[in-house]
C-alpha positions as CSV (number, residue, x, y, z in Angstrom):
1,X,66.7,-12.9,25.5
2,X,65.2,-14.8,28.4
3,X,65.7,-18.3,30.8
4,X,63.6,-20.3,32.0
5,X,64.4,-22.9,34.7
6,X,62.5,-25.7,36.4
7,X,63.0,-28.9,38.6
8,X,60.7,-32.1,39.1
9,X,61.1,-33.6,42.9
10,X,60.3,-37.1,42.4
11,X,60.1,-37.6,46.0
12,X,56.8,-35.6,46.6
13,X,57.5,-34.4,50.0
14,X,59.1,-31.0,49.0
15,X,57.7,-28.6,51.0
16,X,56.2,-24.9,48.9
17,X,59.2,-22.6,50.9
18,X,61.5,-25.0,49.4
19,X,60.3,-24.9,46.2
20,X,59.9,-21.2,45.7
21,X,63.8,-21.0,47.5
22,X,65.1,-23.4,45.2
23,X,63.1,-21.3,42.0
24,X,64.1,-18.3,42.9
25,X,67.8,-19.5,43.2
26,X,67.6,-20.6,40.1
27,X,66.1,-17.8,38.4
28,X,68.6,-15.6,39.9
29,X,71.4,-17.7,38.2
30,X,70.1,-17.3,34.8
31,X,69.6,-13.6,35.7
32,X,72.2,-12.2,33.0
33,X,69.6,-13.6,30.3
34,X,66.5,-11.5,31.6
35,X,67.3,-8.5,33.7
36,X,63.8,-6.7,34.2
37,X,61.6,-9.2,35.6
38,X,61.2,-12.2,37.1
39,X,58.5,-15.0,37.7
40,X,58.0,-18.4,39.8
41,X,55.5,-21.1,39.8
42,X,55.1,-24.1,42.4
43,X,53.1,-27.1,42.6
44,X,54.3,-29.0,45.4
45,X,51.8,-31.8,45.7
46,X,53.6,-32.4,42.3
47,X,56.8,-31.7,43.5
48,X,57.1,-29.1,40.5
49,X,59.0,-25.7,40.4
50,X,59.7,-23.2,37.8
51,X,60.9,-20.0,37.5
52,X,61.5,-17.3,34.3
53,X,63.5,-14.3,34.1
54,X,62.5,-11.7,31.4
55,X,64.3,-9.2,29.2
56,X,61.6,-6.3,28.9
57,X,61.5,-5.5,25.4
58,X,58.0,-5.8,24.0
59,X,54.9,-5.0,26.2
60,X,56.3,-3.1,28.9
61,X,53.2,-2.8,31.0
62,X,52.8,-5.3,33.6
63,X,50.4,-7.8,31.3
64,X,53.3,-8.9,30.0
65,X,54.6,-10.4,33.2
66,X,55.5,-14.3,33.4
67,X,54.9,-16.7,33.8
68,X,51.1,-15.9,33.2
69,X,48.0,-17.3,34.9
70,X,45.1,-17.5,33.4
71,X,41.5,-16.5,35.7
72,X,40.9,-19.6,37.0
73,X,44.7,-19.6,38.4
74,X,46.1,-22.0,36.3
């Protein structure tokens, strides 16, 4: 089992050490669902946070960490 969590800030003037505070709250409250990792990701031109927790049980290594990026940082 995992969570996943997000918000939207319609307001646009969140600042990034807001949204990564607010995402990592979050992700800590859905913490029973994925105790062996954990992930955030911020856009705050956008306003946009998310943040994952993981339960570790296929691909161990750390490829399998979330949420994943691809080269060109996206």
């Amino acid at each position: 089992m995992c969570g996943i969590s997000g918000f939207f800030d319609s307001s646009l003037q969140t600042v990034e050490s807001d949204l990564l505070s607010a995402a990592a709250r979050m992700a800590e409250a859905v913490r029973h669902r994925g105790p062996d990792d954990s992930g955030v990701w911020t856009d705050a031109p956008c306003g946009i946070a998310f943040s994952h927790r993981r339960l570790s049980i296929l691909d161990l290594s750390p490829s399998g960490h979330q949420p994943m990026i691809s080269s060109d940082g996206r």
